[in-house]
C-alpha positions, 0 to 999 in steps of 0.5 A: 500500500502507497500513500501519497498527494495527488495534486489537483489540476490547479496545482499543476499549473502552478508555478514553483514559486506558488508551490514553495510558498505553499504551506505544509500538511498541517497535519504532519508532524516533523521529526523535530516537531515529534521530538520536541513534544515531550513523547515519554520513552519506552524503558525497554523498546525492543521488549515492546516491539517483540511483544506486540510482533509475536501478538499479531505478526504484521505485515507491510501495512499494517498497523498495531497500537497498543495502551500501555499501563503505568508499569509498561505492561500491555493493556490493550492492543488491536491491529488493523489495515488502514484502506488505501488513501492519502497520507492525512492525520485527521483519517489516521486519528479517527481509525486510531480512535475508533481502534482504542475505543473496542479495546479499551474504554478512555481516561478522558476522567482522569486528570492526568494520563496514566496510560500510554498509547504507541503505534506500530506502522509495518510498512514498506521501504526503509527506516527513514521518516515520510510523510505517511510516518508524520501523518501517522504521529499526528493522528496518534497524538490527536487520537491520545488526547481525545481517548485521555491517553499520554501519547507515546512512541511511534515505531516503524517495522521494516524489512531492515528492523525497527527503529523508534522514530525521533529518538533513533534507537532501534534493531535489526530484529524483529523485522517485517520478514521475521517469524515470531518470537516465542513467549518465555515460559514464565510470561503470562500466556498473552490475550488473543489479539485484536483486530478491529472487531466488536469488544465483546471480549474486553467487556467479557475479560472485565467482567470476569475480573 
C-alpha cells in the first residue's frame, strides 16, 4: 500500500514559486516537531516491539497500537489495515480512535494520563521518516488526547528492523520478514489479539475480573 498527494489540476499549473510558498500538511508532524513534544520513552523498546510482533505478526501495512499501563505492561492492543488513501492525520486519528475505543474504554476522567498509547506502522521501504510516518504521529497524538491517553512512541517495522522514530534507537530484529518470537515460559500466556472487531471480549475479560 502507497500513500501519497495527488495534486489537483490547479496545482499543476502552478508555478514553483506558488508551490514553495505553499504551506505544509498541517497535519504532519516533523521529526523535530515529534521530538520536541515531550513523547515519554519506552524503558525497554525492543521488549515492546517483540511483544506486540509475536501478538499479531504484521505485515507491510499494517498497523498495531497498543495502551500501555503505568508499569509498561500491555493493556490493550488491536491491529488493523488502514484502506488505501492519502497520507492525512485527521483519517489516521479517527481509525486510531475508533481502534482504542473496542479495546479499551478512555481516561478522558482522569486528570492526568496514566496510560500510554504507541503505534506500530509495518510498512514498506526503509527506516527513514515520510510523510505517511508524520501523518501517522499526528493522528496518534490527536487520537491520545481525545481517548485521555499520554501519547507515546511511534515505531516503524521494516524489512531492515525497527527503529523508534525521533529518538533513533532501534534493531535489526524483529523485522517485517521475521517469524515470531516465542513467549518465555514464565510470561503470562498473552490475550488473543485484536483486530478491529466488536469488544465483546474486553467487556467479557472485565467482567470476569
Amino acid at each position: 500500500m502507497t500513500f501519497g498527494f495527488a495534486p489537483s489540476s490547479a496545482a499543476s499549473t502552478s508555478s514553483s514559486a506558488d508551490l514553495s510558498a505553499a504551506p505544509a500538511n498541517p497535519r504532519v508532524l516533523e521529526p523535530a516537531e515529534w521530538a520536541a513534544a515531550g513523547i515519554p520513552l519506552l524503558r525497554n523498546p525492543r521488549e515492546v516491539v517483540s511483544g506486540l510482533h509475536t501478538r499479531h505478526h504484521p505485515k507491510p501495512a499494517t498497523a498495531v497500537v497498543a495502551v500501555l499501563d503505568a508499569d509498561e505492561r500491555l493493556a490493550a492492543s488491536a491491529s488493523f489495515t488502514p484502506r488505501p488513501a492519502p497520507a492525512d492525520g485527521w483519517m489516521f486519528r479517527n481509525v486510531l480512535l475508533a481502534q482504542l475505543r473496542r479495546v479499551i474504554p478512555h481516561d478522558l476522567r482522569r486528570r492526568t494520563p496514566v496510560r500510554t498509547a504507541v503505534l506500530l506502522y509495518c510498512r514498506e521501504g526503509d527506516a527513514r521518516w515520510t510523510e505517511e510516518d508524520g501523518a501517522w504521529m499526528w493522528g496518534l497524538r490527536d487520537a491520545c488526547t481525545l481517548h485521555g491517553l499520554r501519547c507515546g512512541a511511534y515505531i516503524t517495522l521494516t524489512r531492515d528492523g525497527w527503529q523508534v522514530l525521533g529518538e533513533g534507537r532501534g534493531g535489526r530484529r524483529p523485522n517485517a520478514d521475521s517469524a515470531p518470537e516465542p513467549f518465555g515460559l514464565s510470561e503470562v500466556p498473552p490475550p488473543p489479539p485484536r483486530t478491529g472487531g466488536a469488544a465483546s471480549e474486553v467487556l467479557r475479560r472485565a467482567a470476569a475480573r
